[in-house]
C-alpha positions in Angstrom: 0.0 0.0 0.0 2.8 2.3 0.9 4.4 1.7 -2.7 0.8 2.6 -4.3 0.3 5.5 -2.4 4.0 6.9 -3.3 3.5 5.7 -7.0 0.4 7.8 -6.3 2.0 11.1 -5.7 4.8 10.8 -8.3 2.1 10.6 -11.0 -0.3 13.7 -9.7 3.4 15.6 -9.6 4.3 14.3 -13.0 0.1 14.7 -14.5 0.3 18.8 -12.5 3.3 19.2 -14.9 1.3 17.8 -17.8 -2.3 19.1 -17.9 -1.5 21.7 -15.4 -4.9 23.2 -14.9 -6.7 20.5 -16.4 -5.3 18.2 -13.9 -7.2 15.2 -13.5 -8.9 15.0 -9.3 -9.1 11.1 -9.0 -6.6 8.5 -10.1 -7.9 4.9 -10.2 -4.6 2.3 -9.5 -5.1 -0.3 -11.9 -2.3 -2.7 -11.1 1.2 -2.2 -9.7 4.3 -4.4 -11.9 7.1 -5.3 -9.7 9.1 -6.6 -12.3 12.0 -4.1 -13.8 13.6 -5.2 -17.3 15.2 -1.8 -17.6 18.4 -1.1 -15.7 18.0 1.6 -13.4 14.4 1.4 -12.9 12.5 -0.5 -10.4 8.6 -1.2 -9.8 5.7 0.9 -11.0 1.9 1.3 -10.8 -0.3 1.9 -13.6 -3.3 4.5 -12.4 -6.4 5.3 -15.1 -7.7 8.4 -15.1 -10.1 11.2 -17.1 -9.0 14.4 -18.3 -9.7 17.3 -20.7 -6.8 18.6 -22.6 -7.0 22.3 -23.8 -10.7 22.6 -23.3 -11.9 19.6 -25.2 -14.3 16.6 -24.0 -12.8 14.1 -21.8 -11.0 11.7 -22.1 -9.6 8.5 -21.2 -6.0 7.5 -20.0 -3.6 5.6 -18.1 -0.6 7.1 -16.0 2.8 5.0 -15.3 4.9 5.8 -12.4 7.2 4.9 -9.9 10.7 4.0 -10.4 10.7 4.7 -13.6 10.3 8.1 -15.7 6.5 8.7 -15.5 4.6 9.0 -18.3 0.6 9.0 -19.5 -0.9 7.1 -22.4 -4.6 7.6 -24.1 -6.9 4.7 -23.5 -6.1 2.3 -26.3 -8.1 -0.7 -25.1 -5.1 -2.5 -23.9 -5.1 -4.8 -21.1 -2.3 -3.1 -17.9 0.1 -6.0 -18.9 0.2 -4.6 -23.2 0.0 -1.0 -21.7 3.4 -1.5 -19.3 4.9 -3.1 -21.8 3.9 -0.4 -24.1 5.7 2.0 -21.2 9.0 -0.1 -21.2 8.8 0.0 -25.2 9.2 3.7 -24.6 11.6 4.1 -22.3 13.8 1.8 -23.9 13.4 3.8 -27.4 13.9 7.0 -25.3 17.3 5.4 -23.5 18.5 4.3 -27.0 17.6 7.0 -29.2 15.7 5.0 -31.3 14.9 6.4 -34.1 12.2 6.2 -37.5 13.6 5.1 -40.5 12.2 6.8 -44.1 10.0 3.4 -45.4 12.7 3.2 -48.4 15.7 2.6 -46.2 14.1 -0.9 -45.8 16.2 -4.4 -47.1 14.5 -4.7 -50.5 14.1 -8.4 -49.6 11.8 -7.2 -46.4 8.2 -8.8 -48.2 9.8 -12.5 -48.8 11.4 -13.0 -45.6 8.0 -12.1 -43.6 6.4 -14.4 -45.8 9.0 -17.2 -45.2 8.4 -16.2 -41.1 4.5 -16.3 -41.4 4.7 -19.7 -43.5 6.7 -21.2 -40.3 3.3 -20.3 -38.1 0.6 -20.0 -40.4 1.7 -22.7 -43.5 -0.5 -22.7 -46.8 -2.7 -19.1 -45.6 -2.6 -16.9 -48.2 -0.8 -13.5 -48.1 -1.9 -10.8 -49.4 -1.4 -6.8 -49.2 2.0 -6.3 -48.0 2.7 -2.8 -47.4 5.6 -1.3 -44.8 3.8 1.3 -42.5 6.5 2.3 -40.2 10.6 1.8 -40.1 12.7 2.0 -37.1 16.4 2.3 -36.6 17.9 1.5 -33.3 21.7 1.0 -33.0 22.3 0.0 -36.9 19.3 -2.7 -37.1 16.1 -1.8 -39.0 13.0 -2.9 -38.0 9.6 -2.8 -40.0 5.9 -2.9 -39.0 4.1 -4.0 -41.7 0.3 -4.3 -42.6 -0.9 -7.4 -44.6 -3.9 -9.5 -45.1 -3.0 -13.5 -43.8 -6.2 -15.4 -45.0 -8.6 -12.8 -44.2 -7.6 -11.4 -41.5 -5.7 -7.7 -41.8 -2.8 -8.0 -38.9 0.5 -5.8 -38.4 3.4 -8.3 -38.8 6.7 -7.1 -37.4 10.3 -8.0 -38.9 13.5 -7.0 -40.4 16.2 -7.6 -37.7 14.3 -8.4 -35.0 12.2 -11.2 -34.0 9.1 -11.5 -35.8 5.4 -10.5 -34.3 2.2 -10.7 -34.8 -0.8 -8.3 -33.9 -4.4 -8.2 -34.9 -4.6 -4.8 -33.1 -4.8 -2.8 -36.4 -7.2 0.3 -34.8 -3.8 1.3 -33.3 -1.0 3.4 -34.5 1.8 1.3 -35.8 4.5 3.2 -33.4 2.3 1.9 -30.6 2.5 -1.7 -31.9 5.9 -1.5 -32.0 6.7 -0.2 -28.2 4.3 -2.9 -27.4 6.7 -5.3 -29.5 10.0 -4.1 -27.9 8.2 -4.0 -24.5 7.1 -7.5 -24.7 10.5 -8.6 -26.0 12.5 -7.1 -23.4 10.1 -8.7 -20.7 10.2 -12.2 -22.3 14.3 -11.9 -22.2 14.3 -10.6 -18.5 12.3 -13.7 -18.0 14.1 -15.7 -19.5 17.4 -14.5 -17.5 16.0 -15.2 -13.9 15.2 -18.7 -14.7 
């Protein structure tokens, strides 16, 4: 409870700075992560909350703090777990200076390897409208989110130098899908490590 109520007071701090005025008078804990994959950070709790922003209708959202830099994120319909990974995506682009890529700088090759991937998991479904959405450079490796039609399903498929994913989310922007990628990656390694 202490924890909560500290994570608590970081994020009205970090929201006053943020909406000022508009600052939002009830935060709603929503769960609290104890696991850290980032060096340097430590446990967090993810609040919800409704605000205005410069007069309009209100809205939405979900606050992360704690040991970590805070930070707030419109209601996307995630569950807490997609939404903190969605936070450690973030930070982890922030602390490496990831960068977007223009969609040309991608390996030429980019349409047949995903295809190659996808016929590992999903043999004989047909694919069908391949387009690159967003490109992302972090430390040398490029990494593509992709929309395409497997079957008939329409599903952002994620590849180029890092491992491959697979999201039927397509209502969200593709650089959320892809913090949501690097966040679940990073968690599954961490995982991984302590066993």
């Amino acid at each position: 409870m202490f924890a909560t109520l500290t994570h608590e007071q970081m994020a009205r701090e970090y929201l006053n700075r943020e909406f000022g005025a508009e600052t939002p008078s009830t935060l709603q804990a929503v769960a609290t992560f104890e696991q850290h994959p980032l060096e340097g950070e430590g446990p967090v709790t993810l609040f919800s909350f409704t605000a205005s922003r410069d007069g309009n209708r209100p809205e939405d959202f979900h606050v992360i703090a704690g040991e970590t830099k805070p930070n707030y994120y419109p209601d996307w319909g995630l569950s807490p777990d997609d939404l903190y990974s969605v936070h450690i995506g973030t930070r982890f682009m922030l602390v490496l200076e990831v960068g977007q890529l223009p969609l040309e700088e991608l390996p030429s090759g980019l349409e047949e390897e995903i295809a190659l991937l996808l016929g590992s998991v999903a043999p004989d479904e047909p694919i069908a409208d391949f387009r690159p959405v967003a490109a992302f450079d972090m430390e040398g490796q490029r990494h593509a989110v992709c929309r395409l039609r497997l079957a008939d399903e329409e599903l952002y498929v994620l590849g180029g130098d890092l491992p491959l994913g697979i999201y039927r989310r397509v209502d969200l922007p593709p650089h959320v899908i892809y913090r949501l990628h690097l966040g679940k990656l990073i968690r599954l390694e961490e995982a991984a490590e302590e066993q």
